[in-house]
N, C-alpha and C positions, 0 to 999 in steps of 0.2 A: 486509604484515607477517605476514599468516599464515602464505605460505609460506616467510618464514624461520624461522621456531620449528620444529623438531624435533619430530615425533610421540613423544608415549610410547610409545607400544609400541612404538618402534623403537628408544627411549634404552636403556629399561629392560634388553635380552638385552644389549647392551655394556658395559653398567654391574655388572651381574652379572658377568658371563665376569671382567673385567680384576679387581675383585673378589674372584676366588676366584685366579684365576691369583697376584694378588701374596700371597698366604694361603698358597698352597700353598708357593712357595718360599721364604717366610719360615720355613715351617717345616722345609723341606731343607736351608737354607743353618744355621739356628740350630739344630737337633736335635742334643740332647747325650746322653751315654751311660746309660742307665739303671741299670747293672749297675757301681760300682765297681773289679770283679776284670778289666772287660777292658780290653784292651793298648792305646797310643795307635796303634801301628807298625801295629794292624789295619784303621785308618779309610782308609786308600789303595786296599784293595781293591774300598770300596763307592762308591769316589767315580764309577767308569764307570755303573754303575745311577745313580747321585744325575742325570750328565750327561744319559743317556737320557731320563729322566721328566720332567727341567725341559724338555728338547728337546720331548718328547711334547707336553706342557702347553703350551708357549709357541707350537706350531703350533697342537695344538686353540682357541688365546688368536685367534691369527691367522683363523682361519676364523669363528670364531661374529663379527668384527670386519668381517670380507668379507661376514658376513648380515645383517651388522647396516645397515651402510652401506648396501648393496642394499632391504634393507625400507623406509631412510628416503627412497630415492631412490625407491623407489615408491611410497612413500605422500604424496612432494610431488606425484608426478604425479598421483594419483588427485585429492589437493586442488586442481588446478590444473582435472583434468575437470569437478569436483563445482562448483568456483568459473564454469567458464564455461558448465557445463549450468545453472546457477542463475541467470545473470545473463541465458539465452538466455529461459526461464520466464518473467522476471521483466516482461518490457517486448516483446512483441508489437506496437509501435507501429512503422506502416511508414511514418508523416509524415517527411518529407524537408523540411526546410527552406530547404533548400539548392537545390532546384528554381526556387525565385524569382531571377528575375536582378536584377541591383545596378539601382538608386537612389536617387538624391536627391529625389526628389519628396516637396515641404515636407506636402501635406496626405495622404497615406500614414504616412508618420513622424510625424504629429501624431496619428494615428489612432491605433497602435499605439500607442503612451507611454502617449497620454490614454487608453486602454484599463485600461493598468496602475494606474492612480492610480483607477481607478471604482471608485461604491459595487459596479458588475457583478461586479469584481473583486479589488479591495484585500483586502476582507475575508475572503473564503474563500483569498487566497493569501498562505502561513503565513510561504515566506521575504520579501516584500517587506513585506510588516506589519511583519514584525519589524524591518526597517530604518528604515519611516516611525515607527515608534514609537506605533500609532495615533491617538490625538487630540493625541499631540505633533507629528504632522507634522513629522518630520524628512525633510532635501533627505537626495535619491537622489544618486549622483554617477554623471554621465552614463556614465563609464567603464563602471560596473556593467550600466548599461544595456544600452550598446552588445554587453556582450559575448554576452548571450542569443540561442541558434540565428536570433528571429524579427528581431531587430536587427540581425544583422551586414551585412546585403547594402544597408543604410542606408548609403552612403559616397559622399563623403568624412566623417569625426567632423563636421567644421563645417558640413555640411548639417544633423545631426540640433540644434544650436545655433540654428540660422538659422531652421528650424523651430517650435520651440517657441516663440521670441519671439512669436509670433500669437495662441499658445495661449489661449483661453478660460478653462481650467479648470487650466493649470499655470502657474507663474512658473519663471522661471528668479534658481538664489543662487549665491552663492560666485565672484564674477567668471565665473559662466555654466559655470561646472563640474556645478553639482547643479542637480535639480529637485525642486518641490512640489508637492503641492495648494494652488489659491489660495484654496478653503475646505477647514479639517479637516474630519476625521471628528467627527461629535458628542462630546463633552464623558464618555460613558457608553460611548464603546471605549476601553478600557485598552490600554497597552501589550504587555497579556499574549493571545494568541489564545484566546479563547473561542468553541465552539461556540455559544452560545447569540445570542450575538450573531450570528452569520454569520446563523442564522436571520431574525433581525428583518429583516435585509435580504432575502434569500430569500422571507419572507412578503410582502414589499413585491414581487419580482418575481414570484411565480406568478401573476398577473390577468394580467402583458401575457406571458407565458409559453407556446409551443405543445411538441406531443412530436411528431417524423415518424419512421416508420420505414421500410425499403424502402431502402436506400442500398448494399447488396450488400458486396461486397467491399471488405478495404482496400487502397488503393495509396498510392503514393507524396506524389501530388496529391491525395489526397481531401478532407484537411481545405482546400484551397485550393479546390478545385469545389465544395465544398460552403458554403464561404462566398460565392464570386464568385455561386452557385443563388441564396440568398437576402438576397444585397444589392440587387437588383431590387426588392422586398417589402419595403424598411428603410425607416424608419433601421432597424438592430440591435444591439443594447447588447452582445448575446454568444452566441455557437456553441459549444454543448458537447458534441464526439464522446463518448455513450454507452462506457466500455469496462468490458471484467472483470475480473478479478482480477489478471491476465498483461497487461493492453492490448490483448488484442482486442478489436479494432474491432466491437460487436452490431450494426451496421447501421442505430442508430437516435439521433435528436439530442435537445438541449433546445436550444431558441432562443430568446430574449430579445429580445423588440423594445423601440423607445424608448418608446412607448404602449401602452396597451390596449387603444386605437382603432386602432390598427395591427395588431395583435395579431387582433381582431375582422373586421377586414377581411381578413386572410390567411384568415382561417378558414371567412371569408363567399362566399369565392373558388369560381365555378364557370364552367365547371368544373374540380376543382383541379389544383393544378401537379403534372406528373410527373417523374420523375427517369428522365433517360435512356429515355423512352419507355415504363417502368414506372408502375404507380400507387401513390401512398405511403399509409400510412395516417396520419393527423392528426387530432388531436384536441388540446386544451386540456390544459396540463401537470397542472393542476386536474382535470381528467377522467380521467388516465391516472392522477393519485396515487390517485383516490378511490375506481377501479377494483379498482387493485391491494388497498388497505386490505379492499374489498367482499372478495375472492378468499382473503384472509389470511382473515377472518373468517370465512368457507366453508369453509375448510379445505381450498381448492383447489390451493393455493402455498404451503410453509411459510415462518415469517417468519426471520431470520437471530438463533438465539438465543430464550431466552424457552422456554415449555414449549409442547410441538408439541399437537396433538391428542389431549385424552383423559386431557393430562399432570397428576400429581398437583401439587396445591397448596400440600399442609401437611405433604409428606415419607412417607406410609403411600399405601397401595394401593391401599385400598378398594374390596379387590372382596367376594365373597361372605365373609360370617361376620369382616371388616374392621372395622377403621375408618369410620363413618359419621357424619354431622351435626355438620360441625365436627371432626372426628377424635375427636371425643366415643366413649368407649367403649359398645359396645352391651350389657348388661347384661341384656338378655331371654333366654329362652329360646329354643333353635334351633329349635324347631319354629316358634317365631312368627313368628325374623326369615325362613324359609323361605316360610311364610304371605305375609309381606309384600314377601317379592321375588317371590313368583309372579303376586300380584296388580299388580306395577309392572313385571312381565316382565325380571324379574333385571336392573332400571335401579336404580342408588342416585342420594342426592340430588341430587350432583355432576356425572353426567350432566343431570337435570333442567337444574340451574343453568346448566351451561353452552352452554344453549339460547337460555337468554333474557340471556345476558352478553357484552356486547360485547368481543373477542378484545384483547390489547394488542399495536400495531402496534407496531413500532419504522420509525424515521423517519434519515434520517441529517441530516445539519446542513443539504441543500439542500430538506427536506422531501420527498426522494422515499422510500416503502414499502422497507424493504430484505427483499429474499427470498433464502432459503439459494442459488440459485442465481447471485446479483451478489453475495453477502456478498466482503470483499475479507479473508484473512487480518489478524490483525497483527502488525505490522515488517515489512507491506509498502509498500515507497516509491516515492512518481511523482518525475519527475525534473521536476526544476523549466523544463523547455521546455513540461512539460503546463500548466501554469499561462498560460504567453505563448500556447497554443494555444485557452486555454478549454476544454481536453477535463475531463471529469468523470465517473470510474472510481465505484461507487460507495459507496466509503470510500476515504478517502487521506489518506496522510502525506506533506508537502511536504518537498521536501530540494535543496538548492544545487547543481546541476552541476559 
């Protein structure tokens, strides 16, 4: 759609020109005599100038017409760069899907669904909540399903049917067209997506929760070697390639096992696993958040938002001869409050304060630390295959393919 709308600034010079052009000859063609005494028999002699000047005009009409055209023709192309330099920014994810070859294989296809419909899952992803309706539990219709990058290589349609008939945790409605959860979401998820909620769950996963980093580069395969790495280690509720703002891939996971005792046991692991002959670092997704928070409150990492170090609280400066104590005004004399910054070594209260006050984190809905350097702009959007992939950028807005 955009780039059929015409740029203004490319309407605006044609829109003018044609404008004056019909102005000017309206006033050629209708110009009547000003002077009574003169002759009719004399207006033939001005009429070759009148011929000339509309000529003039209506060529100069034609050229600003040929710039005008050309401006708009080059300002689609530019929206057309600007559109696919933006959309190249926008998703840095080199997952291929499409790498998987076809099957039918009933407990693969049961894997992925029942994926989709988990507490791992449901709740942090915005478009398929929105379909189940949260604790309404509305059926999916398989169709939809099917048509998701990690679904398609699922063929024939009636294998994914035949499948889920076994399902533990899904039923199949609608003469086997849609599926559900055979237990809702508790009674207290609205139909509406709420952060706060995703949390509850999230807090329920960071115990069986680990962080590795050490994974190098993205390819094609990655998100698939790196699930096939830690299904050895499983069960695994969920693989979440770490990325930034763009989709780059930072090299580093959160993983969900089905336990904590699982979970504990990865971590107990010696000596530990490597990745491609490399050694990862691992630690407790609980340790990695608690870190990060330590580091914010250090001032070693700024948090994303919020006032950075130093930053004022109540709008004033507070520095020498300031605002102090509450932004309370200082009413002493300056020799005094001089006196008493020399003896606190030109520290005001606020400094003091912010020694002994715990910083304020910001957290994103999975509970991890957000620092300016993962903050994710906003109206920035994942494409709804990061969902079926379990990657997690660290703020995102979910959107339909």
């Amino acid at each position: 759609m955009a780039e059929e709308q015409k740029p203004v600034a490319a309407q605006a010079p044609n829109a003018e020109a044609e404008k004056d052009v019909q102005n000017v000859l309206a006033e050629l063609k209708d110009e009547a005599p000003t002077n009574g005494s003169e002759k009719k028999e004399d207006a033939p002699a001005d009429e070759p100038k009148q011929d000339d000047e509309e000529a003039r005009i209506v060529a100069a009409a034609a050229k600003l017409g040929e710039q005008s055209e050309k401006a708009e023709r080059d300002a689609k192309s530019e929206n057309r760069q600007q559109d696919f330099r933006g959309r190249r920014r926008a998703n840095q994810s080199k997952f291929d899907p499409s790498a998987q070859e076809e099957t039918n294989d009933p407990v693969e296809i049961r894997k992925q669904v029942e994926f989709y419909f988990s507490d791992s899952n449901l709740p942090m992803d915005k478009f398929l909540f929105s379909k189940v309706g949260g604790s309404k539990n509305n059926a999916v219709p398989l169709e939809l399903l099917h048509s998701f990058k990690r679904m398609r290589r699922f063929q024939p349609f009636s294998a994914i049917v035949e499948a889920l008939k076994t399902s533990e945790t899904l039923e199949l409605t609608d003469n086997e067209t849609s599926v559900r959860r055979k237990v809702p979401l508790p009674e207290s998820v609205k139909d509406t997506h709420d952060p706060s909620v995703v949390k509850v769950f999230e807090d329920k996963a960071m115990a069986r929760s680990i962080y590795a980093k050490g994974f190098g580069e993205e390819h094609s395969t990655t998100q698939l070697d790196i699930e096939a790495f830690f299904a050895s280690y499983g069960p695994i509720n969920a693989i979440r390639l770490r990325r930034t703002a763009d989709k780059h891939f930072k090299g580093s996971v959160f993983v969900e096992f089905e336990s904590e005792e699982k979970q504990k046991a990865f971590l107990d692991l010696d000596p530990k696993p490597q990745w491609k002959g490399q050694d990862l670092l691992i630690k407790s997704k609980k340790e990695y958040c608690d870190e990060k928070v330590a580091d914010i409150e250090a001032g070693r990492i700024k948090p994303s938002g919020g006032r950075g170090r130093g930053g004022s609280r109540g709008g004033s400066r507070g520095g020498r001869g300031g605002n102090r104590r509450d932004n309370r005004r200082d009413n002493r004399d300056w020799r005094e409050r001089r006196a008493d910054d020399q003896k606190r070594g030109f520290k005001n209260d606020r400094d003091r304060d912010q020694k002994n006050e715990r910083r304020e984190v910001q957290k994103d809905s999975r509970g991890v630390p957000v620092v300016q350097s993962t903050a994710e702009p906003t109206g920035q959007k994942r494409s709804r295959e990061d969902e079926a992939n379990g990657e997690h950028p660290a703020k995102k807005v979910d959107s339909k393919e």
